[in-house]
Kinemage of the C-alpha trace (Angstrom):
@kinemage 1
@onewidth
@group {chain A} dominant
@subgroup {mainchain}
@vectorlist {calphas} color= white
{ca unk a 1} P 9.293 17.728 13.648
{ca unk a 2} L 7.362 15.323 11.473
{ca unk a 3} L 7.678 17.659 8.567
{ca unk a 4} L 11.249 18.829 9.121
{ca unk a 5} L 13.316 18.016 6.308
{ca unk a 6} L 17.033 16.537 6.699
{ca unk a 7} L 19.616 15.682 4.575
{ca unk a 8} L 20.242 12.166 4.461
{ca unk a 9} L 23.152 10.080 2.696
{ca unk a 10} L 22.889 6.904 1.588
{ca unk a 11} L 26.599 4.867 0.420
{ca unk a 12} L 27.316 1.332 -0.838
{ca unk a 13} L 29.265 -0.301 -3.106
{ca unk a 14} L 27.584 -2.254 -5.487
{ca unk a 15} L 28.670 -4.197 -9.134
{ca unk a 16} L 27.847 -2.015 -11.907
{ca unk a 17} L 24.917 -4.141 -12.699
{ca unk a 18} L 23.506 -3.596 -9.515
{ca unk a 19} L 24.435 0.438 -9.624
{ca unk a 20} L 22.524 0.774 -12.653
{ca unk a 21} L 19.519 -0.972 -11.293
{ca unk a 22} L 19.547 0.773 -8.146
{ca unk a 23} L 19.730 3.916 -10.180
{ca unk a 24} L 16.775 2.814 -12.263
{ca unk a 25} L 15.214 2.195 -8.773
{ca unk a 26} L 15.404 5.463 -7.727
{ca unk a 27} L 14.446 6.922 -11.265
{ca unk a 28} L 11.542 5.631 -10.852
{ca unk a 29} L 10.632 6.225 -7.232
{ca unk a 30} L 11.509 9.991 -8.652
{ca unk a 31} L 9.258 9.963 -11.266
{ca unk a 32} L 6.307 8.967 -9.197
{ca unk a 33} L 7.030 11.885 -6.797
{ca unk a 34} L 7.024 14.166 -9.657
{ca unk a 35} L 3.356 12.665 -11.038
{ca unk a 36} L 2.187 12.574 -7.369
{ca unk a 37} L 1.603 8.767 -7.520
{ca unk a 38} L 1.344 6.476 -4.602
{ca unk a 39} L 2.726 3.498 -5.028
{ca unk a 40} L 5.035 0.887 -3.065
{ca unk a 41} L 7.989 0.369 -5.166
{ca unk a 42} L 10.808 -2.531 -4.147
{ca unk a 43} L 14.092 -4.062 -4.925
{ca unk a 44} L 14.638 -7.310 -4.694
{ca unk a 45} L 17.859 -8.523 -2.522
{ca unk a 46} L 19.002 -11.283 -4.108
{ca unk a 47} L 20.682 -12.363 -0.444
{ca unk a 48} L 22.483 -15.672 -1.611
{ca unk a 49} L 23.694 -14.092 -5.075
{ca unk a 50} L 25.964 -11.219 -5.092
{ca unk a 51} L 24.055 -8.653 -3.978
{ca unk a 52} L 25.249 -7.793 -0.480
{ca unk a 53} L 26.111 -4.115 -0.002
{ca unk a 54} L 26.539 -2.824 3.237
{ca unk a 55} L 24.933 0.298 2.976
{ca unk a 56} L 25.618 3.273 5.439
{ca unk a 57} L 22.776 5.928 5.962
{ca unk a 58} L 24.448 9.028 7.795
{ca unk a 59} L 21.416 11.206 9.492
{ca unk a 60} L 21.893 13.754 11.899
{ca unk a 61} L 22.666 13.068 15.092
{ca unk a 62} L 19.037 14.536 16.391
{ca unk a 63} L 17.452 12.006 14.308
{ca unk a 64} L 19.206 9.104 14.467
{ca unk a 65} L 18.703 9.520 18.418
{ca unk a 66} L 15.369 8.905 17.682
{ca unk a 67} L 15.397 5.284 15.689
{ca unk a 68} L 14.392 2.953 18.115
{ca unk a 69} L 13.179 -0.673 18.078
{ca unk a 70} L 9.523 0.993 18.289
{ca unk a 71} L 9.798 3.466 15.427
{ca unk a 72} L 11.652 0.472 13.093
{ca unk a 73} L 8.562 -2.083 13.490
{ca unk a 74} L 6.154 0.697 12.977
{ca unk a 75} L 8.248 1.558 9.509
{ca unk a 76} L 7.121 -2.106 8.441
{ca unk a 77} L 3.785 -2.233 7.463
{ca unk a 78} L 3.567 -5.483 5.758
{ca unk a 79} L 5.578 -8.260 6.214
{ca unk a 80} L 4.905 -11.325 3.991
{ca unk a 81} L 6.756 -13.912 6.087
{ca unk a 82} L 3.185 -13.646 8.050
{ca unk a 83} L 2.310 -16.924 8.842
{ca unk a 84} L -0.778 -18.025 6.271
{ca unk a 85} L 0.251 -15.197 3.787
{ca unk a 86} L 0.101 -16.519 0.381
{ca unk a 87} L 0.048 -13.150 -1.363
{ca unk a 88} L 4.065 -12.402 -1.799
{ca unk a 89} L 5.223 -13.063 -5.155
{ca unk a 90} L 5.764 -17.187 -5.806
{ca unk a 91} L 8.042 -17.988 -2.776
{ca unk a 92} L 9.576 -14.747 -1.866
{ca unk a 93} L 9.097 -12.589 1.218
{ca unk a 94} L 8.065 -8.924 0.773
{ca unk a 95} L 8.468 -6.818 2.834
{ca unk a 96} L 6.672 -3.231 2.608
{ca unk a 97} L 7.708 -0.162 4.545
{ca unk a 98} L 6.249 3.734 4.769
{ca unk a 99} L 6.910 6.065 6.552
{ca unk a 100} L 2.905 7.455 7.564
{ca unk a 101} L 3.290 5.969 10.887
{ca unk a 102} L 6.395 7.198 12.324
{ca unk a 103} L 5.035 10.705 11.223
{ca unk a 104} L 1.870 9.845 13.046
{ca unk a 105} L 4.340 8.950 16.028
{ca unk a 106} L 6.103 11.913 16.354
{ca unk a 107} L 3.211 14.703 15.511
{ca unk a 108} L 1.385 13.152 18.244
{ca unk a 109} L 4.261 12.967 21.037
{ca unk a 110} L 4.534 16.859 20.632
C-alpha cells in the first residue's frame, strides 16, 4: 500500500499574487523531482496578512480512512515551536513535514 499511487486534488482560492507564488512553489518542488534532489522546500503562511486559503484535498475514500491523529504527528518531523529551538528563521516557526514515516507505518502494519 505504501507505494500505491492515488490521485489527489488539491483546490483554493488564492490572490493572483499568491497563485503565482504557489505555482512557483510547485515549479520548483517539480524540478527537484526531476534532478532527483532531496530537499525540504516551504511556503511561508503569512497567517495575519492575506494569505488564508482554505484549501480542500479530495483523496479517496480508502485513504482518507486512514489519516488519523497518529499518522498526522508522524507527517511532522520538525517542529520549530520546540521549546529551546533557536534554529527557525529570525522569529518564525517552521514547520517540516515528509512523508518517510507514514510509509514506514503502513509497510510495516502489513
Amino acid at each position: 500500500m505504501a507505494d500505491d499511487k492515488v490521485k489527489v486534488n488539491v483546490s483554493m482560492e488564492l490572490t493572483v499574487p499568491q497563485a503565482l507564488a504557489m505555482k512557483a512553489f510547485f515549479e520548483h518542488w517539480n524540478l527537484l523531482s526531476r534532478r532527483g534532489s532531496s530537499r525540504y522546500v516551504g511556503f511561508f503562511v503569512d497567517g495575519d496578512g492575506d494569505f488564508k486559503p482554505n484549501c480542500e484535498v479530495e483523496l479517496p475514500k480508502e485513504i482518507s480512512d486512514l489519516m488519523t491523529e497518529e499518522l498526522k504527528n508522524m507527517a511532522m518531523v520538525y517542529n520549530g515551536d520546540d521549546a529551546g529551538d533557536k534554529s527557525a528563521p529570525s522569529n518564525v516557526s517552521l514547520r517540516l513535514f515528509d512523508y518517510d514515516t507514514i510509509a514506514w507505518k503502513l509497510m510495516t502494519n502489513k
